[in-house]
LOKOLRO-796031 format. One record per residue (C-alpha): x, y, z; residue in three letters. Coordinates in Angstrom, 1 decimal. Example, Ala and Ser with C-alpha at 12.3 -4.5 7.8 and 13.67 -1.06 7.14 Angstrom:
! residues 2
{xx: 12.3; yy: -4.5; zz: 7.8; resn: ALA}
{xx: 13.7; yy: -1.1; zz: 7.1; resn: SER}
This chain:
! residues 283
{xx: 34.8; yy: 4.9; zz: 11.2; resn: UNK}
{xx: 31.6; yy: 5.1; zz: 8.8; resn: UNK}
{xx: 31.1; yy: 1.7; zz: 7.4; resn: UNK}
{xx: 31.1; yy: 1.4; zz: 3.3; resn: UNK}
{xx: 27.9; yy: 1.9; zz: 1.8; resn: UNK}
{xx: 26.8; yy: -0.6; zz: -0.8; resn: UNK}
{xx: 23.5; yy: -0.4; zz: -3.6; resn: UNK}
{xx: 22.6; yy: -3.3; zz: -5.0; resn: UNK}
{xx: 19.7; yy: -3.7; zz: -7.4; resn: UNK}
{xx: 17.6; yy: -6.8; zz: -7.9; resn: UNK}
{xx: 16.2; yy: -7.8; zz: -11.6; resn: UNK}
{xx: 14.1; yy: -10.5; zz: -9.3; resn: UNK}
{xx: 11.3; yy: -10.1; zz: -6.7; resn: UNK}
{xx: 12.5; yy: -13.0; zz: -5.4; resn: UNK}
{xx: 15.8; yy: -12.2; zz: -4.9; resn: UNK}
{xx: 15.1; yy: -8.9; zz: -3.7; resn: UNK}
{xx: 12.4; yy: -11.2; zz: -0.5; resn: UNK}
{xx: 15.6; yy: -13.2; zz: -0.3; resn: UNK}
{xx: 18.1; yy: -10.3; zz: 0.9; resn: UNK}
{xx: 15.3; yy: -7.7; zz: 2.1; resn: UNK}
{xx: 12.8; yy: -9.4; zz: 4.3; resn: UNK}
{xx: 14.5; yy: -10.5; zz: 7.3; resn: UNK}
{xx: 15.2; yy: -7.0; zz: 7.6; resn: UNK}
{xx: 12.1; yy: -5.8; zz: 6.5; resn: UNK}
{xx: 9.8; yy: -7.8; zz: 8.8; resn: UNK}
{xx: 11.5; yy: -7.4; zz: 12.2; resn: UNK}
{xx: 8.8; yy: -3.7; zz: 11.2; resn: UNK}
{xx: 6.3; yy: -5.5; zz: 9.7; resn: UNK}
{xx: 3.5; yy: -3.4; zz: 10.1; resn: UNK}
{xx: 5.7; yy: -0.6; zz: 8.8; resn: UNK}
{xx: 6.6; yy: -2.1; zz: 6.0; resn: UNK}
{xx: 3.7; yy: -3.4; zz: 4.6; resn: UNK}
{xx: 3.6; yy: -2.0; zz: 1.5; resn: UNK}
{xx: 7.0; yy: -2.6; zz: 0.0; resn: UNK}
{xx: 6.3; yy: -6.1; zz: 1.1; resn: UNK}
{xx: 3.2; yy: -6.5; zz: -0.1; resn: UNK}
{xx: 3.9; yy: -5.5; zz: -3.6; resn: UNK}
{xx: 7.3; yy: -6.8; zz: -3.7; resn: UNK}
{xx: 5.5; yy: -10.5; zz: -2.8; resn: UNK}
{xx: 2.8; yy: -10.0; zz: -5.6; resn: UNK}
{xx: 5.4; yy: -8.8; zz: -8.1; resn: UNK}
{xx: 6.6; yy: -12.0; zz: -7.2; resn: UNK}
{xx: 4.2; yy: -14.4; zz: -7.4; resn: UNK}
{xx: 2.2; yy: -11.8; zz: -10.5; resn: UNK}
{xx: 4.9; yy: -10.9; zz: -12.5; resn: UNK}
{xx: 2.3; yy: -9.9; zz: -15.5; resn: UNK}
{xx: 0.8; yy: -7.2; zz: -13.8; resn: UNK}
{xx: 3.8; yy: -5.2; zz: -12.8; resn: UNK}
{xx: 6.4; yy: -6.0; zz: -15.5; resn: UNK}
{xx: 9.9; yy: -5.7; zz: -14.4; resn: UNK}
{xx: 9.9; yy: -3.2; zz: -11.2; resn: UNK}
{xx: 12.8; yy: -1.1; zz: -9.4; resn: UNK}
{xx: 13.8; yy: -3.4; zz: -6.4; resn: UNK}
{xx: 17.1; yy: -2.0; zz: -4.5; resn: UNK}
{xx: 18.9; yy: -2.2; zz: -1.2; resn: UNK}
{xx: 21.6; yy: -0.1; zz: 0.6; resn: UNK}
{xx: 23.9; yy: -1.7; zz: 2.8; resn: UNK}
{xx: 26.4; yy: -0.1; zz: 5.3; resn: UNK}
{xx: 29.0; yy: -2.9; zz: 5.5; resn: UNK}
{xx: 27.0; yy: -5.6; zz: 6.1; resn: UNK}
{xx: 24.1; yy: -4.3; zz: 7.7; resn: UNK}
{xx: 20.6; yy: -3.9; zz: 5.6; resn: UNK}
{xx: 20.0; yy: 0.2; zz: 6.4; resn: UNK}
{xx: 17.4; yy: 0.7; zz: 4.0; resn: UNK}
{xx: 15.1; yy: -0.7; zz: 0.8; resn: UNK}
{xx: 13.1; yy: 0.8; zz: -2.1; resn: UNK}
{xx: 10.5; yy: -0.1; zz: -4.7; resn: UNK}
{xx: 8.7; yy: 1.0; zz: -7.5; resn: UNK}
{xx: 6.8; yy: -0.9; zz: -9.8; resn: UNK}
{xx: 5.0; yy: 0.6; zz: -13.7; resn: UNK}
{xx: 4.9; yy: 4.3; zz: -13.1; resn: UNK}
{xx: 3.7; yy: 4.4; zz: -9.3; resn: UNK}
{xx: 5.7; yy: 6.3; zz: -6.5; resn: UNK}
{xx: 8.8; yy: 4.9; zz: -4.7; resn: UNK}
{xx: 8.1; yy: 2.8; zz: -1.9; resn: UNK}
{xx: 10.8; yy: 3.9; zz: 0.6; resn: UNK}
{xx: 11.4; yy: 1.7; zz: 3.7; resn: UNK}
{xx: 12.6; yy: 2.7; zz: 6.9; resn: UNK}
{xx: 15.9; yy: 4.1; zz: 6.5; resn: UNK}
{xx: 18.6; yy: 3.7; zz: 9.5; resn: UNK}
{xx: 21.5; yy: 5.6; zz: 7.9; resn: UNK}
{xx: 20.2; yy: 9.1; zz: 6.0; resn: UNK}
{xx: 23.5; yy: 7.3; zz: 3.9; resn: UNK}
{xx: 21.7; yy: 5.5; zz: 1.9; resn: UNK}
{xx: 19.3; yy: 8.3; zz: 0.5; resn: UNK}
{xx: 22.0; yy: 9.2; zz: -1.5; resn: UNK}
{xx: 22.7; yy: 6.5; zz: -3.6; resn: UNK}
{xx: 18.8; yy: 5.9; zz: -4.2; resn: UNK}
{xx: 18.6; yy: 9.0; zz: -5.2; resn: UNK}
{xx: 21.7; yy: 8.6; zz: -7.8; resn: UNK}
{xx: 20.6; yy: 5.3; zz: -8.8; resn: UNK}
{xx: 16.9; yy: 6.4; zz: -9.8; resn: UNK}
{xx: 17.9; yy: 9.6; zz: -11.8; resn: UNK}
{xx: 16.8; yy: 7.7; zz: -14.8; resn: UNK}
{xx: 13.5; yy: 6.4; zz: -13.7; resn: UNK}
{xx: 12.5; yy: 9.8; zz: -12.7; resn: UNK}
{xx: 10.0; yy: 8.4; zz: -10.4; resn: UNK}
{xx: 6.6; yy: 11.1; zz: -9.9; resn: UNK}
{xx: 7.1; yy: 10.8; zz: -6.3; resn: UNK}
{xx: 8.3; yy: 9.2; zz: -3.0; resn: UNK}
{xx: 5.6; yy: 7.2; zz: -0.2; resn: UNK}
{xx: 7.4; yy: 6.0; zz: 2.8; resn: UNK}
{xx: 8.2; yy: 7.1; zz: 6.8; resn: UNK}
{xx: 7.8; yy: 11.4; zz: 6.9; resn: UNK}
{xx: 11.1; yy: 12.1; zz: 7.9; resn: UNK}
{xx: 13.0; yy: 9.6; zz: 5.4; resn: UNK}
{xx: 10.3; yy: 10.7; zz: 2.7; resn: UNK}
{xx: 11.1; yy: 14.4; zz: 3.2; resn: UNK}
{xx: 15.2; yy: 14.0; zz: 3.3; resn: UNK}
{xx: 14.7; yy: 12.0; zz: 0.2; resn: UNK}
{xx: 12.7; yy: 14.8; zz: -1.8; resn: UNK}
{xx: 15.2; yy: 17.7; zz: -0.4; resn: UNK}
{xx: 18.4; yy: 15.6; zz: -1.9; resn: UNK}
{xx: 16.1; yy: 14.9; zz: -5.4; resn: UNK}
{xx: 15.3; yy: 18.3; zz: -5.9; resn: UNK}
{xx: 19.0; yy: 19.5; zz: -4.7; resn: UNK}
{xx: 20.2; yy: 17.1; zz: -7.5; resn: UNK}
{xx: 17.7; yy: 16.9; zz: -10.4; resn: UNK}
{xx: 15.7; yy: 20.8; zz: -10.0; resn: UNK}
{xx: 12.2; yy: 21.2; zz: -9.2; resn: UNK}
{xx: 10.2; yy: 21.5; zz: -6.3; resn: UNK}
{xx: 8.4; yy: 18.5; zz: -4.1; resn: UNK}
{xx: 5.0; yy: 18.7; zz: -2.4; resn: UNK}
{xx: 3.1; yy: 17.1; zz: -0.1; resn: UNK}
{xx: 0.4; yy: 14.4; zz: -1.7; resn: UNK}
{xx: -1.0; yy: 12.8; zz: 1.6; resn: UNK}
{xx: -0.3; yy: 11.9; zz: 5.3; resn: UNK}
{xx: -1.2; yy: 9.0; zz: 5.8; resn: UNK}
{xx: -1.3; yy: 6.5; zz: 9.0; resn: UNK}
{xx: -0.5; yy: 2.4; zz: 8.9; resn: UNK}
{xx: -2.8; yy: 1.1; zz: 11.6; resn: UNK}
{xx: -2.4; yy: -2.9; zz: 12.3; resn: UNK}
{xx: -5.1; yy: -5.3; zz: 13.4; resn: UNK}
{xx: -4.4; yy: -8.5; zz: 15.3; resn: UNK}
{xx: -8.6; yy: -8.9; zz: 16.6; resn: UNK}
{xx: -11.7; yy: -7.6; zz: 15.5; resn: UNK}
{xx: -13.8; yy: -5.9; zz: 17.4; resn: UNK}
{xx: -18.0; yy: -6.7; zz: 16.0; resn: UNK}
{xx: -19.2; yy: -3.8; zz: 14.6; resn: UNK}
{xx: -23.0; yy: -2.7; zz: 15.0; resn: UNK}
{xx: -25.2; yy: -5.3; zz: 12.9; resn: UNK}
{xx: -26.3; yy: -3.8; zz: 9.5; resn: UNK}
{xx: -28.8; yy: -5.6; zz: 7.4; resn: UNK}
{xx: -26.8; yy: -7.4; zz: 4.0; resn: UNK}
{xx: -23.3; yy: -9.7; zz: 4.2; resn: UNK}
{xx: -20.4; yy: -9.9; zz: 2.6; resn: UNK}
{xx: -20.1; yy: -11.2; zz: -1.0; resn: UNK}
{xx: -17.4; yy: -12.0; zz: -3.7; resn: UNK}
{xx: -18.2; yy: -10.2; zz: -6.8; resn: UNK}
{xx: -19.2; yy: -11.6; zz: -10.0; resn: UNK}
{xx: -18.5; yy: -10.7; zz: -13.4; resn: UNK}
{xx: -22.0; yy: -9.5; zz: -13.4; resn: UNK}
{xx: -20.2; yy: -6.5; zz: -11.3; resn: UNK}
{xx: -17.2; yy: -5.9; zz: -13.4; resn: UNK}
{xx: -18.9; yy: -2.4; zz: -14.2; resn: UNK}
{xx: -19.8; yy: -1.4; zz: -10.9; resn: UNK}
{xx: -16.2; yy: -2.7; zz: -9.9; resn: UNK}
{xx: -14.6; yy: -0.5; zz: -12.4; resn: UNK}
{xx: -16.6; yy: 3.0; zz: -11.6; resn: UNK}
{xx: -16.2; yy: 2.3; zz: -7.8; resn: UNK}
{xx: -12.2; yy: 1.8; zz: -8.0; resn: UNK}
{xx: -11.6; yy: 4.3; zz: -10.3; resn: UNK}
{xx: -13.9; yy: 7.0; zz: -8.0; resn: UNK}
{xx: -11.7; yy: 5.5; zz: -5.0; resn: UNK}
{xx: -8.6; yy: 6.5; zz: -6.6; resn: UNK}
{xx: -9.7; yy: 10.3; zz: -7.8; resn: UNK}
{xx: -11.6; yy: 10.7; zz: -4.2; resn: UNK}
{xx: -8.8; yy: 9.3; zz: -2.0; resn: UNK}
{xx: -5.5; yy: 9.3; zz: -4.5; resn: UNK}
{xx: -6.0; yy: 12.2; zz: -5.8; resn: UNK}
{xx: -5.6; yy: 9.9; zz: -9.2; resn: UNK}
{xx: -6.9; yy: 11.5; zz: -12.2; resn: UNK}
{xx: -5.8; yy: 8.6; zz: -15.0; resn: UNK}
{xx: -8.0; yy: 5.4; zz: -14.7; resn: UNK}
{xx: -6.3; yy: 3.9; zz: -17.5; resn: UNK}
{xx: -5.2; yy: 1.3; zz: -15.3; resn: UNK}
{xx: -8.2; yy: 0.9; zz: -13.4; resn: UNK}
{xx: -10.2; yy: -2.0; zz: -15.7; resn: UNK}
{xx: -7.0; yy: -3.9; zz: -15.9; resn: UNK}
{xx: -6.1; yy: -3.4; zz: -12.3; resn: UNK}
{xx: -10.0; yy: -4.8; zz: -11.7; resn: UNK}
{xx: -9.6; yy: -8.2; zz: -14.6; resn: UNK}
{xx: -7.2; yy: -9.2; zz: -12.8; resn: UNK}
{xx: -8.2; yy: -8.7; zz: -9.4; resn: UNK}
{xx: -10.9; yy: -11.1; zz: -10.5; resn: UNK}
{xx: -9.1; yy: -13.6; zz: -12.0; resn: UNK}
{xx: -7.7; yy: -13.5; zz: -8.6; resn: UNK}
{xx: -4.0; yy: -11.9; zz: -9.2; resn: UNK}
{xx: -2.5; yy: -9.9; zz: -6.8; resn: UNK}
{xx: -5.6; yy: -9.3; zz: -4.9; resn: UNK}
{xx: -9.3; yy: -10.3; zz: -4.1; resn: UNK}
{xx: -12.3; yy: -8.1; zz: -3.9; resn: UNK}
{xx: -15.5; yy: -8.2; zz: -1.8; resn: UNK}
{xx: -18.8; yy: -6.8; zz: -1.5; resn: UNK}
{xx: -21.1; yy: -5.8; zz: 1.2; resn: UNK}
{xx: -24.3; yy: -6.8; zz: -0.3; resn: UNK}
{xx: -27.8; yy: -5.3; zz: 0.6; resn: UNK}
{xx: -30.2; yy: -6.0; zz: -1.9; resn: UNK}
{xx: -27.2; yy: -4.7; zz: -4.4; resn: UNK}
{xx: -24.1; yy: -3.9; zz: -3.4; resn: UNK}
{xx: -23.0; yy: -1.6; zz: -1.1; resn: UNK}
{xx: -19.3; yy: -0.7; zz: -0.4; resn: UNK}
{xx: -16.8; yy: -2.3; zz: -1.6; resn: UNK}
{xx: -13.1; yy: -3.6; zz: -0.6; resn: UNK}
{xx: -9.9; yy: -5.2; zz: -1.2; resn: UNK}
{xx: -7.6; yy: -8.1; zz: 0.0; resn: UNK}
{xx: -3.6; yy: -8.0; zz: -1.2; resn: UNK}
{xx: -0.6; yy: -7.3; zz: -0.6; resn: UNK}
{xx: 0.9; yy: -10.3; zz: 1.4; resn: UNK}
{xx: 3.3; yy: -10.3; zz: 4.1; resn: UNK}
{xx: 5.0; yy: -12.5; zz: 5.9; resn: UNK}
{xx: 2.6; yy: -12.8; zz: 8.6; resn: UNK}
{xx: -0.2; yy: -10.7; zz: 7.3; resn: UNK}
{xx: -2.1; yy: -8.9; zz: 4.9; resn: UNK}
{xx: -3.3; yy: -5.2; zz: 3.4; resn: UNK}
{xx: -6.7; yy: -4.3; zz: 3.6; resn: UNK}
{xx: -8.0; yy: -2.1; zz: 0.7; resn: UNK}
{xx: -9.1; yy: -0.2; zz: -1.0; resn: UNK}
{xx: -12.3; yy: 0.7; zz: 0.9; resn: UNK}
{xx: -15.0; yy: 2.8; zz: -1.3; resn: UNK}
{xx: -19.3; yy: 3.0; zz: -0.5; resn: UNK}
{xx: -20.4; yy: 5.8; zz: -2.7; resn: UNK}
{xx: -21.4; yy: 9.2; zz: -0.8; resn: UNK}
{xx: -25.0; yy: 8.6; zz: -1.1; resn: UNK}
{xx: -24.8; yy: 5.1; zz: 0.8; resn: UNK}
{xx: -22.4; yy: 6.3; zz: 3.7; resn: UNK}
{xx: -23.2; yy: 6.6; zz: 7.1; resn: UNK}
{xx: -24.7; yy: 3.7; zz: 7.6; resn: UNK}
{xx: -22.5; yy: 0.9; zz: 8.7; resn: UNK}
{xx: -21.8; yy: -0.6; zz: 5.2; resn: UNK}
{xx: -17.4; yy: 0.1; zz: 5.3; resn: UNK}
{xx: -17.5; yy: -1.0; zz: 9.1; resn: UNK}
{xx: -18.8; yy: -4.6; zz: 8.6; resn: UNK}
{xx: -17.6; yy: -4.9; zz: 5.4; resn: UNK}
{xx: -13.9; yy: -4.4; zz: 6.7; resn: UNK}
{xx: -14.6; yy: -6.0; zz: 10.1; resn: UNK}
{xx: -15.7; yy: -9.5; zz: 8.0; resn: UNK}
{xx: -13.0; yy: -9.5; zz: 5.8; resn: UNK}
{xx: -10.2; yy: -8.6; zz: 8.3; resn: UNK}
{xx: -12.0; yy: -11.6; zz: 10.5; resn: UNK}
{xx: -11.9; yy: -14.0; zz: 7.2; resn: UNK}
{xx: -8.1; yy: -13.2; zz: 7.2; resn: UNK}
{xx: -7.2; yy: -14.2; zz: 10.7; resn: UNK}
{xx: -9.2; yy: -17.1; zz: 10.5; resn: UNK}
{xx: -7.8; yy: -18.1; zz: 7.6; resn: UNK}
{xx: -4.1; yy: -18.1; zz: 9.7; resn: UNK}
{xx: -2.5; yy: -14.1; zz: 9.2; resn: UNK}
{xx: -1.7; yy: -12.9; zz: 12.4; resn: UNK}
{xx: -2.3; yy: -9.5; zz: 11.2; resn: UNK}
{xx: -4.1; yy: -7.4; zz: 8.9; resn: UNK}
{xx: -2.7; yy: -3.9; zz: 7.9; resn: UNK}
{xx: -4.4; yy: -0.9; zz: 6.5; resn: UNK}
{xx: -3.6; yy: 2.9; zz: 5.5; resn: UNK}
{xx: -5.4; yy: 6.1; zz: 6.2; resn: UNK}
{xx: -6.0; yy: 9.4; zz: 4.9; resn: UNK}
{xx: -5.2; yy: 11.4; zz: 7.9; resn: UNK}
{xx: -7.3; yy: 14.1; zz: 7.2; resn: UNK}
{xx: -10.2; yy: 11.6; zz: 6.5; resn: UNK}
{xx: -11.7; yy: 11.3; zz: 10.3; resn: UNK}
{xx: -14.4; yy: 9.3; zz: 9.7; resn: UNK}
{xx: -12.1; yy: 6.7; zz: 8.3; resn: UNK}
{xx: -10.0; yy: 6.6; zz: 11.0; resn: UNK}
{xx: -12.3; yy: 6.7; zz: 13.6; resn: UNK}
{xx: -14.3; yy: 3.4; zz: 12.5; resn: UNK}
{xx: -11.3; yy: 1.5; zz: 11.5; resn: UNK}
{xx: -10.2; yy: 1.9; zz: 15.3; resn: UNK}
{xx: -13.6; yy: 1.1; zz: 16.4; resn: UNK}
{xx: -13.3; yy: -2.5; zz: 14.4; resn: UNK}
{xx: -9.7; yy: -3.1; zz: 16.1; resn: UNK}
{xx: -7.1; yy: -1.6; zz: 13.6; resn: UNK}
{xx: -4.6; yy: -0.5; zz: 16.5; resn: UNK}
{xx: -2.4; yy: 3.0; zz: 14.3; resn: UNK}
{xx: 1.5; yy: 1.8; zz: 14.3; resn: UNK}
{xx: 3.1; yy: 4.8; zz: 12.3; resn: UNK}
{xx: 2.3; yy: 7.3; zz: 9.8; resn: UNK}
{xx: 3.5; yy: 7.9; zz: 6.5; resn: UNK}
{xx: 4.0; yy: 10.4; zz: 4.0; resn: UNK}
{xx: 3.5; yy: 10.4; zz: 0.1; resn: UNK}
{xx: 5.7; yy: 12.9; zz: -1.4; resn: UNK}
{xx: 4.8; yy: 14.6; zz: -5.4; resn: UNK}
{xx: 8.0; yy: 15.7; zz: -7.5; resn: UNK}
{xx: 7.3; yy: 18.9; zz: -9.3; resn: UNK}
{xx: 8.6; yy: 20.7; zz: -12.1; resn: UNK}
């Protein structure tokens, strides 16, 4: 006999860590992201304001998790009964989310069962891959070193972010993106870093904590500076500055049809753990 399902809905991050992330990291590396932002919703609550945080239960076992914070996608965990899409799907009917990111085939039952209740059609927005790295690997020397930014570099901050999120997000509105980077430099939620060669370079990000670990990203050097080596050390120092500083692990996500990303990430030691899918809602 099928066990009862049960939703419950969390007003608190911290309540939501409490229940969910036992579960949550015995897959750590597949869960990163709803762990990540869950934590600095958390420990941030300004930046976010009050985000969607639910669980589904059969009986007493945790069988699946969601998240959504402002007007982002749903972060969808792993989901171990196909159960539990249904009530997620009932309980978010009024927060019309734009979309779904999580595991493909959870992702893609949970867009078949939103159209089938609320109309529309669903499309694909990226495939993406979760890779996990536990050691770096030295990349090939390149002149310049890492640096934090300074408020000197607010500008380039904010041009670079906001061209990282219409080149690899597909992301149209930067309304968000000066906010995003004021805070980032009053250190909230996330740090950023600069490869430095007489000016800056490429750029990245640090966030997104997890129990043991940490998300790397985003990762932007302009078209005309590519190619040389820039993302590679830039990543491989930062990832290093993490492990040192005590995560076991450092997690990052891929566009799968990016090959050049995914080939230097593996080069550096970022080992791929499981893919991912980001889902659109439609009309």
């Amino acid at each position: 006999m099928d066990e009862p399902m049960r939703l419950d809905r969390y007003e608190r991050a911290d309540d939501f860590l409490a229940t969910a992330s036992p579960w949550l990291e015995q897959r750590e590396a597949e869960h990163n992201l709803i762990l990540g932002v869950a934590s600095t919703a958390r420990d941030f609550p300004e930046i976010y304001g009050p985000p969607y945080l639910a669980t589904v239960a059969a009986g007493p076992t945790l069988v699946a998790a969601a998240l959504r914070t402002l007007s982002y996608n749903v972060v969808l965990s792993e989901v171990d009964d196909e159960r539990a899409l249904d009530l997620l799907v009932a309980d978010l009917r009024d927060i019309n989310p734009p979309g779904v990111v999580g595991p493909p085939d959870a992702a893609i039952a949970m867009a078949n069962k939103w159209v089938a209740s609320r109309g529309g059609e669903w499309a694909v927005g990226m495939e993406e891959r979760i890779f996990e790295l536990t050691e770096v690997i030295a990349p090939t020397p390149v002149a310049g070193a890492v640096r934090a930014p300074t408020p000197d570099d607010r500008p380039l901050l904010v041009d670079w972010i906001a061209a990282f999120g219409r080149e690899a997000l597909g992301e149209q509105d930067g309304s968000r993106v000066t906010a995003s980077v004021d805070d980032w430099l009053a250190g909230k939620g996330r740090s950023l870093w600069l490869w430095d060669d007489d000016g800056p370079r490429s750029l990245t990000g640090v966030g997104g904590r997890t129990p043991h670990g940490t998300r790397i990203g985003p990762v932007y050097t302009p078209p005309e500076l590519r190619r040389r080596g820039y993302a590679s050390a830039l990543v491989a120092a930062v990832s290093r500055a993490q492990l040192d500083a005590g995560h076991q692990f450092c997690f990052l996500y891929t566009d799968l049809a990016n090959s050049t990303s995914n080939k230097i990430y593996q080069a550096i030691g970022y080992r791929p753990v499981t893919d991912a899918l980001r889902i659109d809602f439609l009309p």
